[in-house]
C-alpha positions as CSV (number, residue, x, y, z in Angstrom):
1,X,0.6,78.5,21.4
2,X,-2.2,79.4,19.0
3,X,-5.4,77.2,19.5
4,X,-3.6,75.4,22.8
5,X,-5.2,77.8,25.4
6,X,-1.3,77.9,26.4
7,X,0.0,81.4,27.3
8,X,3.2,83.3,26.7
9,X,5.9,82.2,29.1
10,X,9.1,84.4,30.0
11,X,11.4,81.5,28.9
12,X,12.9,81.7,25.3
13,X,10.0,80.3,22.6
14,X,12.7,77.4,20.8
15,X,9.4,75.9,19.5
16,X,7.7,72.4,20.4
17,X,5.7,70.1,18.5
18,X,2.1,70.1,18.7
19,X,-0.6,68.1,17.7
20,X,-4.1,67.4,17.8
21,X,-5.4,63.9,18.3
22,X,-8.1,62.0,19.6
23,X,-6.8,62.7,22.9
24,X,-6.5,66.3,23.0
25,X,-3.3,68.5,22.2
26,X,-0.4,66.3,23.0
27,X,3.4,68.0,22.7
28,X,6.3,65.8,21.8
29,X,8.9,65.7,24.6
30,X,12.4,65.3,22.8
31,X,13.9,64.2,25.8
32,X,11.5,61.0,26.1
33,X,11.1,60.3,22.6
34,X,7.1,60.4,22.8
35,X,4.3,62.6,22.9
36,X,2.7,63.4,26.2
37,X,-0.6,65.6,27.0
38,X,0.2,69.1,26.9
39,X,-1.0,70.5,30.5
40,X,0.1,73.9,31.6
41,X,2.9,72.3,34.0
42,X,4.2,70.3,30.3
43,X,3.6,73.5,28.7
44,X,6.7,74.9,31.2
45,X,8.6,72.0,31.4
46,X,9.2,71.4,27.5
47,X,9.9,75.4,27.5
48,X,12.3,74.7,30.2
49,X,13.9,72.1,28.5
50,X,14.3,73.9,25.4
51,X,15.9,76.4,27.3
52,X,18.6,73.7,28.8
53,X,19.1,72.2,25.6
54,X,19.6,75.8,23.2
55,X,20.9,78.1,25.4
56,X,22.7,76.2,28.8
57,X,23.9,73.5,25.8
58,X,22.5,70.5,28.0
59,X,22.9,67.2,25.5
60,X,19.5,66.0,25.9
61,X,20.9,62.5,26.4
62,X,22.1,64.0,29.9
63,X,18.8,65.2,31.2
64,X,16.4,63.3,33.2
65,X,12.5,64.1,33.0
66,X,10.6,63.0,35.6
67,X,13.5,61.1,37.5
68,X,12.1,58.8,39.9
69,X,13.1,59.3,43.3
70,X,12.0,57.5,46.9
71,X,11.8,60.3,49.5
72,X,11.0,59.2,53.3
73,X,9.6,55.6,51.3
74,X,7.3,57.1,49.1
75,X,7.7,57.2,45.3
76,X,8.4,60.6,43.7
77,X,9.5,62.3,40.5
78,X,11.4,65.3,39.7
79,X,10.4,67.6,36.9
80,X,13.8,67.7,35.3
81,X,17.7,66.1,36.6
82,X,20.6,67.5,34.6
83,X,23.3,65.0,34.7
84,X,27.4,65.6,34.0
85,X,28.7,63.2,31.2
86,X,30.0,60.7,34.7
87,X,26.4,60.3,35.5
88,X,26.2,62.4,38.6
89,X,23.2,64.5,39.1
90,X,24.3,68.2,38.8
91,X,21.0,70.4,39.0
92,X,17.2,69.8,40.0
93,X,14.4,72.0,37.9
94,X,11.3,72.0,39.5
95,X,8.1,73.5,37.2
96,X,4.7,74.4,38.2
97,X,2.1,76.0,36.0
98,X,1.9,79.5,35.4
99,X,-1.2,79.7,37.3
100,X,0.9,78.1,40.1
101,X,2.8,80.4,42.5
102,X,6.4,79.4,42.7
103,X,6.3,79.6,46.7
104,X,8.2,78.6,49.7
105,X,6.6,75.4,49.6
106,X,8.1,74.8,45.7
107,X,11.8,75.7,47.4
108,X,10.7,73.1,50.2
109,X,9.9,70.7,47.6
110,X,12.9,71.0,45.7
111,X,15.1,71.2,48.9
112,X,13.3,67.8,49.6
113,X,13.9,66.2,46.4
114,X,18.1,67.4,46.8
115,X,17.8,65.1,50.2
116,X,18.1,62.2,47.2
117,X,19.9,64.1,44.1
118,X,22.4,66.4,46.0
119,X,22.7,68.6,43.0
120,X,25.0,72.3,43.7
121,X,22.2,73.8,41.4
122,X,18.4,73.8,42.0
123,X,15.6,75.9,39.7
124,X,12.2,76.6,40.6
125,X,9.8,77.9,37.7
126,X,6.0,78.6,36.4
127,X,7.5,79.8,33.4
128,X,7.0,82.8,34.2
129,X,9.1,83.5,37.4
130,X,12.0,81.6,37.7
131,X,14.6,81.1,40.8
132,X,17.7,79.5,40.4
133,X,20.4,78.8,43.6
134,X,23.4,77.2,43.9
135,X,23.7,75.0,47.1
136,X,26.5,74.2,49.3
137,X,25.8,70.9,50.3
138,X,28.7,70.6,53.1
139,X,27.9,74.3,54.6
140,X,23.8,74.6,53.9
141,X,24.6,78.2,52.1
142,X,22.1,78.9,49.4
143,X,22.9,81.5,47.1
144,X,20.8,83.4,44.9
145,X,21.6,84.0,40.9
146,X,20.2,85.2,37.7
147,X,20.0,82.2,36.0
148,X,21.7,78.7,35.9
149,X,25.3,78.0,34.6
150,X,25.7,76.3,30.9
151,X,26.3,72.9,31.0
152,X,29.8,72.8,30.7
153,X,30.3,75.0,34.0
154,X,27.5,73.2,36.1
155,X,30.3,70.7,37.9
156,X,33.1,68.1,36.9
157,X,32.6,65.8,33.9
């Protein structure tokens, strides 16, 4: 965090790598295998996958950053797709950057991008307030809890 310009975020600090190059502070995404420009929205998302990996025990060979997705014919991407070990998509993380108001339209967003993933669980996030539902697909219910399931509870491997 020191000399990044990055602030504190209310998601648990598992460390990320950081370095200084001729192209500003780049973090290392472990998920991709490569170092990307750190922005406040990669800032959040590498906290957030830290947080899958350490505490919700995601494999990281099972998460998807920036899945591409083709919404109404236009080309998206979602922050983060947690996968079950059969492949299927089983939760949708959506960041923003702390300066970013998680909103209605971030819900809409995400709501959006489950047209294409169909995921029970969906999490919207600044790093600093975070909303997590589970969806039932069949009925349109959305409920409301404190946080998202570990892996191994997310859905059927």
């Amino acid at each position: 965090m020191k000399g990044t310009g990055m602030q504190a975020l209310d998601l648990p600090d598992h460390g990320v790598k950081l370095k200084h190059g001729d192209h500003g502070v780049q973090v290392f995404d472990p998920v991709r295998q490569r170092w990307v420009a750190l922005t406040p929205e990669e800032w959040v998302r590498q906290h957030v996958i830290n947080y899958l990996v350490h505490d919700l025990r995601c494999p990281r060979s099972l998460l998807g950053i920036e899945a591409p997705l083709v919404l109404n014919g236009l080309s998206k991407r979602a922050d983060i797709v947690v996968f079950g070990r059969n492949g299927r998509p089983l939760a949708l993380v959506e960041c923003k950057a702390p300066g970013i108001a998680v909103s209605q339209r971030t819900f809409e967003q995400a709501a959006r991008y489950n047209q294409v993933f169909q995921v029970r669980y969906l999490m919207v996030t600044n790093g600093l307030r975070h909303y997590c539902c589970s969806v039932d697909l069949q009925r349109g219910a959305v409920e409301f809890l404190p946080h998202l399931p570990v892996h191994s509870s997310m859905g059927s491997d």
